[in-house]
C-alpha positions as CSV (number, residue, x, y, z in Angstrom):
1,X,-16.5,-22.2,-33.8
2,X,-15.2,-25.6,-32.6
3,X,-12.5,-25.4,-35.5
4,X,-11.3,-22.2,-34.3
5,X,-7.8,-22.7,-33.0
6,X,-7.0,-21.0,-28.9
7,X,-3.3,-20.9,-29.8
8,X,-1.3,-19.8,-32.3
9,X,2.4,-20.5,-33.4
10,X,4.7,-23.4,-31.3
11,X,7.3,-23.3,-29.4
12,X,9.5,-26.3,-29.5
13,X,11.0,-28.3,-26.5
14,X,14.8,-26.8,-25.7
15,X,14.4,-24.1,-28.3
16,X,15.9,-20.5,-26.9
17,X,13.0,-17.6,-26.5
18,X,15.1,-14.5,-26.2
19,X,19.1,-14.2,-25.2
20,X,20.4,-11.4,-22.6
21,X,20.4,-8.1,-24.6
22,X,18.0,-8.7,-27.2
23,X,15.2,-6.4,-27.9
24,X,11.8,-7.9,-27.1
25,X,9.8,-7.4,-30.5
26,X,5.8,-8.0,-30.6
27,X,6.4,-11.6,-30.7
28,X,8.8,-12.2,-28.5
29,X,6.6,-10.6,-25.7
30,X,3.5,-12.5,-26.9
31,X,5.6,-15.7,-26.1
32,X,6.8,-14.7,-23.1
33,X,3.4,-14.1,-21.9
34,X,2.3,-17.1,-23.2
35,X,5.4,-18.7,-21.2
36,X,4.0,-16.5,-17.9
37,X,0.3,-17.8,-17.7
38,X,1.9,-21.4,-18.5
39,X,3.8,-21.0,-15.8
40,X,1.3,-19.6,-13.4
41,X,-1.8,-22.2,-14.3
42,X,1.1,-24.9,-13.4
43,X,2.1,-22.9,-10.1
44,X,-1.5,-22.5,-8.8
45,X,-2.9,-26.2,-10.2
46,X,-5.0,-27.7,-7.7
47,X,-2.2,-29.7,-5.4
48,X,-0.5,-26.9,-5.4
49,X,-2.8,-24.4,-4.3
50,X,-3.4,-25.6,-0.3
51,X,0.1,-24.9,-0.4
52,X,0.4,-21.8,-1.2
53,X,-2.6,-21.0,1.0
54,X,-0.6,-22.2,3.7
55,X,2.1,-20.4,2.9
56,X,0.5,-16.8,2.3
57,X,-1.8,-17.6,5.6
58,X,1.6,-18.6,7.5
59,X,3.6,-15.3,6.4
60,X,0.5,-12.7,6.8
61,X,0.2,-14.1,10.7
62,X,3.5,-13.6,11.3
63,X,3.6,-10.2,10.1
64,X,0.3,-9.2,12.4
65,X,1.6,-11.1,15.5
66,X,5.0,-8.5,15.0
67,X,2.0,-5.8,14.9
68,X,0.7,-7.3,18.3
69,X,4.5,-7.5,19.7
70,X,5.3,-3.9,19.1
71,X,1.7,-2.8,20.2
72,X,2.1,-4.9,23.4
73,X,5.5,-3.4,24.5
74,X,5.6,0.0,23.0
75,X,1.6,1.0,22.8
76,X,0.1,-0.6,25.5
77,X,-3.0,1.8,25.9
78,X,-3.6,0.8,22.4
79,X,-2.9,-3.1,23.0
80,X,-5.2,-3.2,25.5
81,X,-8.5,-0.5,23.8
82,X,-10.0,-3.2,21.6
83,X,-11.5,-0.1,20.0
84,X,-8.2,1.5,19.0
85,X,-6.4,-2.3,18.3
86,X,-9.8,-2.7,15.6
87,X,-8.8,0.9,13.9
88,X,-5.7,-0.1,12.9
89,X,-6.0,-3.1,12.0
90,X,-9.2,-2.4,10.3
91,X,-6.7,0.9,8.2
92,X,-4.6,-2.3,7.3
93,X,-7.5,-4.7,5.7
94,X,-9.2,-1.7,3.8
95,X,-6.2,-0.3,2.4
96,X,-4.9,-4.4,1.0
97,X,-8.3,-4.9,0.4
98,X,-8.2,-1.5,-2.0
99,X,-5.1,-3.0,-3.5
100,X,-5.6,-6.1,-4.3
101,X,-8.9,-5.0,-6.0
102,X,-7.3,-2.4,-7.9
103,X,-4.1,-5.0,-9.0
104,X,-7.0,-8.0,-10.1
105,X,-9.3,-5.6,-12.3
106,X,-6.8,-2.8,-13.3
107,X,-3.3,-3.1,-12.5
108,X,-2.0,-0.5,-14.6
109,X,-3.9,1.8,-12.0
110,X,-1.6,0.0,-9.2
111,X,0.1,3.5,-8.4
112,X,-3.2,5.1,-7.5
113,X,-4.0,3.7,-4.9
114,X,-3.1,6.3,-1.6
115,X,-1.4,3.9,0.8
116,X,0.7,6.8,2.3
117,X,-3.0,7.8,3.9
118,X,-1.9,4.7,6.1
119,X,1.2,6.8,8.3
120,X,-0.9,9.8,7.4
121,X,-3.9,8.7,9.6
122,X,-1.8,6.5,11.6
123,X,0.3,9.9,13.0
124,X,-2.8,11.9,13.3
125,X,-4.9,9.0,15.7
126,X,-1.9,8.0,17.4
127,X,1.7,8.5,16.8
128,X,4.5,9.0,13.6
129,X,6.4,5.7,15.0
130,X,3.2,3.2,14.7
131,X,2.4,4.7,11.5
132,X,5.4,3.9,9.6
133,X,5.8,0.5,11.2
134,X,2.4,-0.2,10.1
135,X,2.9,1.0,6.6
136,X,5.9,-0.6,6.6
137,X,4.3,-3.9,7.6
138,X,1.7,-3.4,5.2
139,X,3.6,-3.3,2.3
140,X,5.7,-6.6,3.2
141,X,2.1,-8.0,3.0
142,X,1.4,-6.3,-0.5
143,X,5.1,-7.4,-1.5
144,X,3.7,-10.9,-2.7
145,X,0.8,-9.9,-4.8
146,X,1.7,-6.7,-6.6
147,X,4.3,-7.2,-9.2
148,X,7.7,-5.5,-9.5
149,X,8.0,-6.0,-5.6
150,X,11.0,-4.0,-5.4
151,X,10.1,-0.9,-7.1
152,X,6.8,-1.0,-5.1
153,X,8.3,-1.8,-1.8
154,X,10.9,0.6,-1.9
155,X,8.4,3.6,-3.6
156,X,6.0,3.1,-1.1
157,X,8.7,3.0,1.7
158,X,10.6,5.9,0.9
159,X,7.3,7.7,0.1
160,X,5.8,6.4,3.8
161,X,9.1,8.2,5.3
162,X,9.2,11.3,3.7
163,X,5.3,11.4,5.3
164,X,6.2,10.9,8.8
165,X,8.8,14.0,8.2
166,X,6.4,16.1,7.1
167,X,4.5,18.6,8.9
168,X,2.2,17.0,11.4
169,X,-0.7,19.6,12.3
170,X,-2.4,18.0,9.7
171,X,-5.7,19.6,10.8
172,X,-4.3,23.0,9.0
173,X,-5.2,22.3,5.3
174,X,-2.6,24.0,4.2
175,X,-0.1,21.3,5.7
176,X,-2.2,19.2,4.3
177,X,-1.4,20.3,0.7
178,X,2.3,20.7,1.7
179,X,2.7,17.5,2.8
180,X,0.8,15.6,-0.2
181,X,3.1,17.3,-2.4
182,X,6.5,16.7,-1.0
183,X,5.2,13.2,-1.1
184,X,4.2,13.0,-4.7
185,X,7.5,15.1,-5.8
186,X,9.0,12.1,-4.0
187,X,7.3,9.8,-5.3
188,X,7.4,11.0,-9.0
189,X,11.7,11.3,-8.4
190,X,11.9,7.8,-7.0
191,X,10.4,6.3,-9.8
192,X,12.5,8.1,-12.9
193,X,15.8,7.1,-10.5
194,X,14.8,3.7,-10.7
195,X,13.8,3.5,-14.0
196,X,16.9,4.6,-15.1
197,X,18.7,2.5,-12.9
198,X,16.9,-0.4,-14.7
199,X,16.9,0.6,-18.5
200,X,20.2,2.4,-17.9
201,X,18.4,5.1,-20.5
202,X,15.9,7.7,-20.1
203,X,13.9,7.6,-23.3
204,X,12.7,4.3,-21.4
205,X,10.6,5.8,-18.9
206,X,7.3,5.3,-18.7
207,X,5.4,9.2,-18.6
208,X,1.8,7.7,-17.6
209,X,3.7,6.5,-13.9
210,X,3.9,9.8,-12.9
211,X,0.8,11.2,-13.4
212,X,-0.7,7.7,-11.6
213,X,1.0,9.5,-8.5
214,X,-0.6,12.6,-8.8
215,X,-3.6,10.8,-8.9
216,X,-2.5,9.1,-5.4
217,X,-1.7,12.6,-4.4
218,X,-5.2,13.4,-5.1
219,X,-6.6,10.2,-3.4
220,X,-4.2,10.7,-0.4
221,X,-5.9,14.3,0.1
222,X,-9.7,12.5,1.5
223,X,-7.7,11.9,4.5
224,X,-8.6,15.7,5.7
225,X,-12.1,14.7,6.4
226,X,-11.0,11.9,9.3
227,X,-7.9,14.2,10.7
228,X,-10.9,16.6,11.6
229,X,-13.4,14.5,12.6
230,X,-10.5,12.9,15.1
231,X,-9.7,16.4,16.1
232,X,-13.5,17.1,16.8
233,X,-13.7,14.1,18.5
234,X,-10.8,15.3,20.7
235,X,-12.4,18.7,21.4
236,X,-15.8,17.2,22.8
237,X,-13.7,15.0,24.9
238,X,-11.8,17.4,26.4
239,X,-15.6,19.5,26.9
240,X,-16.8,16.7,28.7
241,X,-14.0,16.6,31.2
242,X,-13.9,20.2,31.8
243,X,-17.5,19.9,32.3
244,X,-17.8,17.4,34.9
245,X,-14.7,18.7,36.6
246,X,-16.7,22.3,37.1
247,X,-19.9,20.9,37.6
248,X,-19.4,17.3,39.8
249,X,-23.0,17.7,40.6
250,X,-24.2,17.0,36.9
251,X,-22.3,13.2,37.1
252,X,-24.8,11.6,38.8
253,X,-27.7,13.1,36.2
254,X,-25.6,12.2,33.2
């Protein structure tokens, strides 16, 4: 076992891997992997890795003190409910929590993952303009991990729109369906657009992507459950009031 080799084939010092237009064979893409985790074990050695720490720590702060900005000027009920301020920010941790998760054990599976459920809840707890600013600042976040940042950024984004425009009595299940499909159609045209935009030919285009967002579709639906809890919720307030309003004398027993 000790005379087994961990590499095979060498690349020399200044030799040329691959030139622009040439077709990545079997090899070619082992040694460009091979080039990739060189690459990264050098990136993240040791000296470098407070660094990056740093810098990771530095750009997600900034990106939740713009959260606490726009809460503080626009949503001040919410700034100042630390119940309500722990919901979303709680929404955001779960949902980059689910991510990152899904990208370290299975990132083929990256698409699955329902992060238009984040505008979705977002619009039914509060309103549509929070919900897409904390999508949108969500997926800056998610921008450094996941790769293909582009494509991801600007799927997601698009996607996250098109959910704030959809219907918004999303206690009705029926809206419900409407709206997860109009968001996976979306999702499902973005992609083939950008993939030929890319390849410049569609005989490139990956067929498993699109199911991945039916899949999200899917996932995005367990979002009914909390919309009618929230609009329980909202009912048994509303009870309460009316009931101490007719009844004043049942305050002081409560």
């Amino acid at each position: 076992l000790n005379q087994i080799s961990h590499t095979k084939g060498l690349v020399s010092n200044g030799v040329r891997i691959i030139s622009r237009g040439e077709i990545v064979d079997v090899d070619k893409f082992g040694i460009l992997n091979s080039l990739k985790m060189k690459f990264e074990s050098q990136l993240w050695s040791k000296s470098n890795f407070n660094w990056i720490t740093l810098g990771y720590s530095i750009i997600v702060g900034i990106t939740l003190f713009f959260l606490l900005l726009f809460l503080k000027k626009n949503r001040i009920s919410i700034y100042l409910n630390n119940t309500k301020i722990t919901f979303v920010f709680l929404i955001i941790l779960i949902f980059i929590s689910i991510t990152i998760t899904v990208f370290k054990y299975q990132p083929d599976y990256i698409y699955v993952v329902p992060l238009c459920s984040i505008p979705l809840l977002l619009r039914a707890f509060f309103d549509s303009r929070l919900g897409l600013f904390v999508h949108v600042l969500t997926l800056l976040i998610l921008g450094f991990i996941v790769p293909n940042n582009f494509e991801f950024l600007f799927l997601h984004t698009i996607s996250g729109i098109i959910t704030i425009l959809t219907p918004s009595d999303l206690y009705q299940r029926a809206n419900l369906f409407v709206s997860v499909s109009i968001i996976t159609c979306v999702y499902i045209l973005s992609y083939f657009s950008i993939s030929i935009i890319t390849n410049g030919d569609i005989s490139y285009i990956d067929l498993n992507i699109p199911l991945l967002f039916i899949f999200n579709g899917l996932a995005t639906l367990f979002v009914h459950p909390l919309i009618h809890f929230h609009i329980f919720r909202i009912q048994i307030s509303i009870f309460l009031k009316f009931d101490v309003v007719m009844f004043p004398q049942n305050l002081f027993l409560c």
